[in-house]
KEKE-3310 file (N, C-alpha, C; in steps of 0.2 Angstrom, whole numbers, plus 5000, padded with zeros to 4 digits):
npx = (4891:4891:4903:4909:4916:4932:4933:4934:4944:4952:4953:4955:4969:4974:4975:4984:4995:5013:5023:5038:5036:5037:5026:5013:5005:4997:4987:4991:4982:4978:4985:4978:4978:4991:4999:4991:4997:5009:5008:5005:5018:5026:5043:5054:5049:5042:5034:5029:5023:5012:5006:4998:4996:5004:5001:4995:5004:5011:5001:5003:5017:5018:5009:5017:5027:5025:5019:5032:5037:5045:5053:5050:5044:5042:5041:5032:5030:5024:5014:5004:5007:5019:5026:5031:5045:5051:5055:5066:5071:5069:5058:5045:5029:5017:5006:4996:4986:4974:4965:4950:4947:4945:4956:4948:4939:4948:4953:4942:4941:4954:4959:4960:4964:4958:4967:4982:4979:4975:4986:4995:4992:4991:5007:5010:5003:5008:5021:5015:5019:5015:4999:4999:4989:4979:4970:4958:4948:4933:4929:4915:4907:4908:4915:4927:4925:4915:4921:4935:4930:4924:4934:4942:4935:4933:4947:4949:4940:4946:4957:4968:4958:4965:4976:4974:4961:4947:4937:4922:4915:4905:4890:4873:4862:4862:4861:4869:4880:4889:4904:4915:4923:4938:4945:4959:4968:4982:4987:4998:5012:5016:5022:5029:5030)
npy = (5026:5018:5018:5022:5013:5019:5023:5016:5008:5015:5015:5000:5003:5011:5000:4991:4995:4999:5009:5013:5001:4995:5000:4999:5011:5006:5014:5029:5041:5056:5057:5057:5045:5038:5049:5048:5033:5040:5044:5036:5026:5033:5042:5032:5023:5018:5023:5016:5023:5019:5021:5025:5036:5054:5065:5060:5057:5069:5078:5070:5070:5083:5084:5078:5087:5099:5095:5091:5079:5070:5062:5052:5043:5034:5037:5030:5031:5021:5005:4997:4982:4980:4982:4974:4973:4983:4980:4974:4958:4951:4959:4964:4967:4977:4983:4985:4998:4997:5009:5007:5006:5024:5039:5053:5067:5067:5058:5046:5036:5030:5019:5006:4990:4974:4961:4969:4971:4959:4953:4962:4960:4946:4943:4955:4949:4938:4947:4951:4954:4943:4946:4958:4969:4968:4979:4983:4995:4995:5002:5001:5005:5008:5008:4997:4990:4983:4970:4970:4970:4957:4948:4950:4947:4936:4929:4932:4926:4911:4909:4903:4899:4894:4901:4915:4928:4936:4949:4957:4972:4985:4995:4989:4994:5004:5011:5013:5007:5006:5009:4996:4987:4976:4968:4960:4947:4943:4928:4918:4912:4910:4899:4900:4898)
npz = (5115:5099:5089:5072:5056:5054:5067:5074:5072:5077:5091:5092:5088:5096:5109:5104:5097:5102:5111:5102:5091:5076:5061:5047:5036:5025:5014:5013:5010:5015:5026:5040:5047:5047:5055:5066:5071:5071:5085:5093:5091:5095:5098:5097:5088:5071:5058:5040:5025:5011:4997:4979:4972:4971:4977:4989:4995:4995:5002:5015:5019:5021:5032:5043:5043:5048:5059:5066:5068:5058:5056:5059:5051:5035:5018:5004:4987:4981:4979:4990:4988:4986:4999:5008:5005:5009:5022:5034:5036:5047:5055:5064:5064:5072:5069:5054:5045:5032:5021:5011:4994:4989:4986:4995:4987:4976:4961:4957:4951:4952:4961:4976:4974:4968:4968:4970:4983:4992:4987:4996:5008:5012:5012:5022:5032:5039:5046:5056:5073:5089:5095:5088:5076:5062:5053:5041:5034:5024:5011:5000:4990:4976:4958:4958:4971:4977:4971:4975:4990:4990:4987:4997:5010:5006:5008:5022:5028:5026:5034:5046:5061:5073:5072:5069:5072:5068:5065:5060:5060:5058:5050:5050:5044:5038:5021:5004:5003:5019:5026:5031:5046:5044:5056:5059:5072:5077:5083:5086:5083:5065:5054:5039:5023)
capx = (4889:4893:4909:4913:4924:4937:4934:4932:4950:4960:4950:4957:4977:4978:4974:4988:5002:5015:5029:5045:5033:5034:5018:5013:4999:4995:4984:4990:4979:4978:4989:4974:4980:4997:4998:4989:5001:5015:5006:5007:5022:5033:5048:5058:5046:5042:5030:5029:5017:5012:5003:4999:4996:5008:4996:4993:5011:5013:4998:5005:5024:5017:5006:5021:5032:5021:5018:5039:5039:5046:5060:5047:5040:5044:5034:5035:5025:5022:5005:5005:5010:5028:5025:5036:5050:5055:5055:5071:5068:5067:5053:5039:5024:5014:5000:4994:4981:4973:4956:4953:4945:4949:4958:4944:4940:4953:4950:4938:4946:4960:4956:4965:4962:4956:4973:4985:4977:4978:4995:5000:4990:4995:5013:5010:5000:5013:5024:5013:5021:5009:4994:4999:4984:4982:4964:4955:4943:4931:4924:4914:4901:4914:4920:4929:4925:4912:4927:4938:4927:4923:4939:4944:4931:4932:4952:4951:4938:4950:4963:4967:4956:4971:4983:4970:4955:4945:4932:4919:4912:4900:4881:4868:4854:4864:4861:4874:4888:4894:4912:4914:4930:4939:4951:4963:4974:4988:4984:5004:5016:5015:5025:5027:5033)
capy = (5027:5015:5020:5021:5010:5020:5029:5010:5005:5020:5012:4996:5003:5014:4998:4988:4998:5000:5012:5007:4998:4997:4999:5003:5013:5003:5019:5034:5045:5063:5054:5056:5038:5040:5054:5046:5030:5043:5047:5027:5022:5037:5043:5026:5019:5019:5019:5014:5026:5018:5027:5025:5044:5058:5069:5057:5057:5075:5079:5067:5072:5091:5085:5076:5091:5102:5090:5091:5072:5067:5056:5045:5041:5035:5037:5025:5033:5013:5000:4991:4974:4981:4987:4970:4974:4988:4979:4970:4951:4949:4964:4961:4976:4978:4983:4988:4998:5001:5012:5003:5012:5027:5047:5059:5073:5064:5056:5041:5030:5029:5015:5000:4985:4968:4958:4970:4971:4953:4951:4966:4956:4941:4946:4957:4946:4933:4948:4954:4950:4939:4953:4964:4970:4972:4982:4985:4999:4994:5004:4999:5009:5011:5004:4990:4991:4976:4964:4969:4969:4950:4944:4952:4944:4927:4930:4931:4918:4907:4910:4898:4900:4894:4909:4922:4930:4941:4951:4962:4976:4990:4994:4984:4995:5012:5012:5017:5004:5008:5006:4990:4988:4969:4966:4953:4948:4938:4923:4916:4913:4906:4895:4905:4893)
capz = (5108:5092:5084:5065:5055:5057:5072:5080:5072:5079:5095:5094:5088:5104:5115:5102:5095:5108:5110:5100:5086:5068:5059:5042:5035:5018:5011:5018:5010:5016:5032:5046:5050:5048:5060:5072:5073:5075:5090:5095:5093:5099:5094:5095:5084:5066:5051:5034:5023:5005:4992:4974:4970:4974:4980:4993:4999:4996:5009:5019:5019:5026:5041:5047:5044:5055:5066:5069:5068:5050:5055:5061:5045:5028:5017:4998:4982:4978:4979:4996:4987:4987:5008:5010:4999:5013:5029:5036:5036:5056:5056:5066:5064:5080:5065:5047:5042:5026:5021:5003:4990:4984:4990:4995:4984:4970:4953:4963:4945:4955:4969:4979:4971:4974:4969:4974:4990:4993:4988:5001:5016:5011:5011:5028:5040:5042:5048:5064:5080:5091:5098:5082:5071:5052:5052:5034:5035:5017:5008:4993:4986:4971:4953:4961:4978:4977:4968:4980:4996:4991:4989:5006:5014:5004:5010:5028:5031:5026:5038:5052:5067:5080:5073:5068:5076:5062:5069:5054:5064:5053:5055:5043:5043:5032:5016:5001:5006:5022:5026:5038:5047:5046:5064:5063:5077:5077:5087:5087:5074:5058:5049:5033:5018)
cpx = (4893:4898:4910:4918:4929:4938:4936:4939:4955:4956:4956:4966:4979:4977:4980:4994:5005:5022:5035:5041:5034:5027:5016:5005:4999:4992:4984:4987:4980:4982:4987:4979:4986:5001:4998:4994:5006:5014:5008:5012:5028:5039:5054:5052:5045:5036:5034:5023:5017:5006:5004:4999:5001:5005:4996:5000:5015:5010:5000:5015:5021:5013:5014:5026:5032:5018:5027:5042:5041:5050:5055:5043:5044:5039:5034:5029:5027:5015:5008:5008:5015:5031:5030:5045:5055:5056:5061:5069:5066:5061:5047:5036:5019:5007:5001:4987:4981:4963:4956:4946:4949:4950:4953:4944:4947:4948:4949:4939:4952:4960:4960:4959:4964:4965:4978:4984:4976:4985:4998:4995:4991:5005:5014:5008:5004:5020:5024:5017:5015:5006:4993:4991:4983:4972:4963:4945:4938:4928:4921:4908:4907:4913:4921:4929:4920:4918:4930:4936:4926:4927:4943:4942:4931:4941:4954:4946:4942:4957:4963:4964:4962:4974:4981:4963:4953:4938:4929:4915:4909:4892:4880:4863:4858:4863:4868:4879:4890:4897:4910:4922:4930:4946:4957:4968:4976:4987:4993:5006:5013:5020:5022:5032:5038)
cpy = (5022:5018:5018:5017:5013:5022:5020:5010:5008:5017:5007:4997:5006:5005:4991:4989:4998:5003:5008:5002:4999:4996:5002:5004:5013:5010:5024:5040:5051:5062:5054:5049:5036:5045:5052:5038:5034:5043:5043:5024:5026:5038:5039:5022:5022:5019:5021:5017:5021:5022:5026:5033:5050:5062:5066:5057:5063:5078:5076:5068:5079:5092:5083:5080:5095:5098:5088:5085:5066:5062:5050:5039:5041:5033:5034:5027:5026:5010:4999:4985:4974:4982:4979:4970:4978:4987:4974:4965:4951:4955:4962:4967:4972:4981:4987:4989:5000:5006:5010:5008:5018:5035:5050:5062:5074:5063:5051:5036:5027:5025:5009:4994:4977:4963:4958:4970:4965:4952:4956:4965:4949:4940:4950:4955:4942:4939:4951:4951:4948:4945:4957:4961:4971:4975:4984:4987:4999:4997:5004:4998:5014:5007:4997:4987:4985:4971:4964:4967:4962:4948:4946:4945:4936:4924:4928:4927:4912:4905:4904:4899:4900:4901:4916:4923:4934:4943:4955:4967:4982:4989:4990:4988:5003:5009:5017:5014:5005:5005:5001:4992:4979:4970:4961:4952:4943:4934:4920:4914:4908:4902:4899:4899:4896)
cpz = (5103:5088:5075:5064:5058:5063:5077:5078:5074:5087:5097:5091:5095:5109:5113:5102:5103:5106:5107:5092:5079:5065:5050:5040:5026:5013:5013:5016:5011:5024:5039:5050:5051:5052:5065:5075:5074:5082:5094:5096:5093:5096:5093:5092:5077:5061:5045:5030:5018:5001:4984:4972:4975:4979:4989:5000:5002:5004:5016:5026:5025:5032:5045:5047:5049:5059:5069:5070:5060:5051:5058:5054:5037:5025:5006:4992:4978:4980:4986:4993:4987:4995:5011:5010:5004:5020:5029:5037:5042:5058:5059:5065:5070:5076:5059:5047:5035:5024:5013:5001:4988:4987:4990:4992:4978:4967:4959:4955:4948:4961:4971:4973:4971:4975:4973:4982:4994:4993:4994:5008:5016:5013:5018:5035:5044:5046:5055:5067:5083:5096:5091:5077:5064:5052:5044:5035:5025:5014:5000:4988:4980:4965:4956:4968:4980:4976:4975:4987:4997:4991:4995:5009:5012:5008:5018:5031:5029:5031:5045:5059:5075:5078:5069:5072:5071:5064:5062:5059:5058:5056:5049:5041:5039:5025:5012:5004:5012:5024:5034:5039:5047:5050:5063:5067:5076:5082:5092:5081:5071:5054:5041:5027:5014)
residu = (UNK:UNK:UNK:UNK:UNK:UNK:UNK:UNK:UNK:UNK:UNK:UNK:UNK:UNK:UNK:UNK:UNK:UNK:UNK:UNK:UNK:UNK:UNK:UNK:UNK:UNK:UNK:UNK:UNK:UNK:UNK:UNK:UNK:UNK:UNK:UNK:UNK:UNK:UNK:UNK:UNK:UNK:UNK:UNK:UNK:UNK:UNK:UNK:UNK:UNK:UNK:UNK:UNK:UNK:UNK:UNK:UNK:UNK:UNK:UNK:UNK:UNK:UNK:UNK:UNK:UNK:UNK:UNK:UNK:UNK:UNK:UNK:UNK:UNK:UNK:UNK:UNK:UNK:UNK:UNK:UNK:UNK:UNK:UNK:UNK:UNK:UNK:UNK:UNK:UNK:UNK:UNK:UNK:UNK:UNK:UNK:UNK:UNK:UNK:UNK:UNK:UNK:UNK:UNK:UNK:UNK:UNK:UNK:UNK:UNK:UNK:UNK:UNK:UNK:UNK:UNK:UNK:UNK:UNK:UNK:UNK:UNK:UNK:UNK:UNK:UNK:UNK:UNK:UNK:UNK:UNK:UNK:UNK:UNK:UNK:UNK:UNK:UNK:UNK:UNK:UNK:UNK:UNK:UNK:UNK:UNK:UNK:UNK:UNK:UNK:UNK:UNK:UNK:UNK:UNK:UNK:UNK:UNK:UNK:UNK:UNK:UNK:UNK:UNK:UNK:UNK:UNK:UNK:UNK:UNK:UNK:UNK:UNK:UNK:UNK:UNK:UNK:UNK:UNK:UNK:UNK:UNK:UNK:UNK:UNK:UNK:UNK:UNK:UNK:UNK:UNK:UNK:UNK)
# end
């Protein structure tokens, strides 16, 4: 069976992440995705939630309380273009997701947006370790979900063939925008200027 963006992207983190891993979850939402890396990188490992709305941090803070795994996670009521600001310089992440767009069942005015969202993979991709993933699940049947979707896209086609691999996986034939996933693998290091 053909897998969903997201469903394909928790696919390719169980076959990445690896115990001991830092990872951050750019949009954590209602924290499904946040969760599920707890699962991955074990209790010597770590994520990074970000989140513009409390809400989003609240819901998230209370899975991982009853899930008995909070020291695993911190969790940052900021944008992602800050998601650099809290990593040790020597940080390598073993993967970054984000779901772009906007909180289920929230104010849908309230959305990731194209710039910041750029500046916080810009700013993230050069910290993968070589294998690590930075996945972006797009959805952009929104407000700004087109702007942003393009400059994604105009974004990671530019990227170096030698020290990136960028895979677009989604269907074509749904109507009503649907959500594509964008893969990138870290090829080998980068020379970061």
């Amino acid at each position: 069976m053909l897998e969903r963006a997201i469903t394909y992207s928790h696919t390719l983190l169980r076959q990445t992440v690896k115990t001991g891993d830092i990872v951050i979850d750019a949009t954590v939402g209602k924290g499904n995705d946040t969760l599920f890396l707890a699962s991955l990188v074990g209790q010597t490992g770590h994520i990074h939630g970000f989140d513009v709305q409390e809400e989003a941090i609240a819901i998230t803070k209370e899975k991982f309380l009853q899930a008995g795994v909070l020291e695993q996670v911190s969790l940052h009521h900021i944008g992602h273009e800050q998601a650099h600001t809290f990593l040790e310089p020597d940080c390598e992440l073993g993967a970054v997701i984000y779901n772009l767009g906007y909180l289920p069942g929230s104010d849908k005015r309230i959305t990731t947006m194209r710039e910041s969202t750029l500046t916080s993979i810009d700013t993230l991709l050069p910290r993968l370790r070589v294998g690590g993933l930075m996945l972006l699940v797009v959805y952009s049947g929104h407000m700004q979900g087109k702007d942003e979707k393009e400059g994604v896209l105009d974004y990671v086609m530019t990227l170096d063939q030698n020290a990136y691999s960028v895979l677009q996986y989604g269907f074509i034939n749904q109507k009503n925008n649907p959500p594509f996933l964008l893969a990138i693998e870290k090829r080998k290091h980068v020379q970061t200027s």
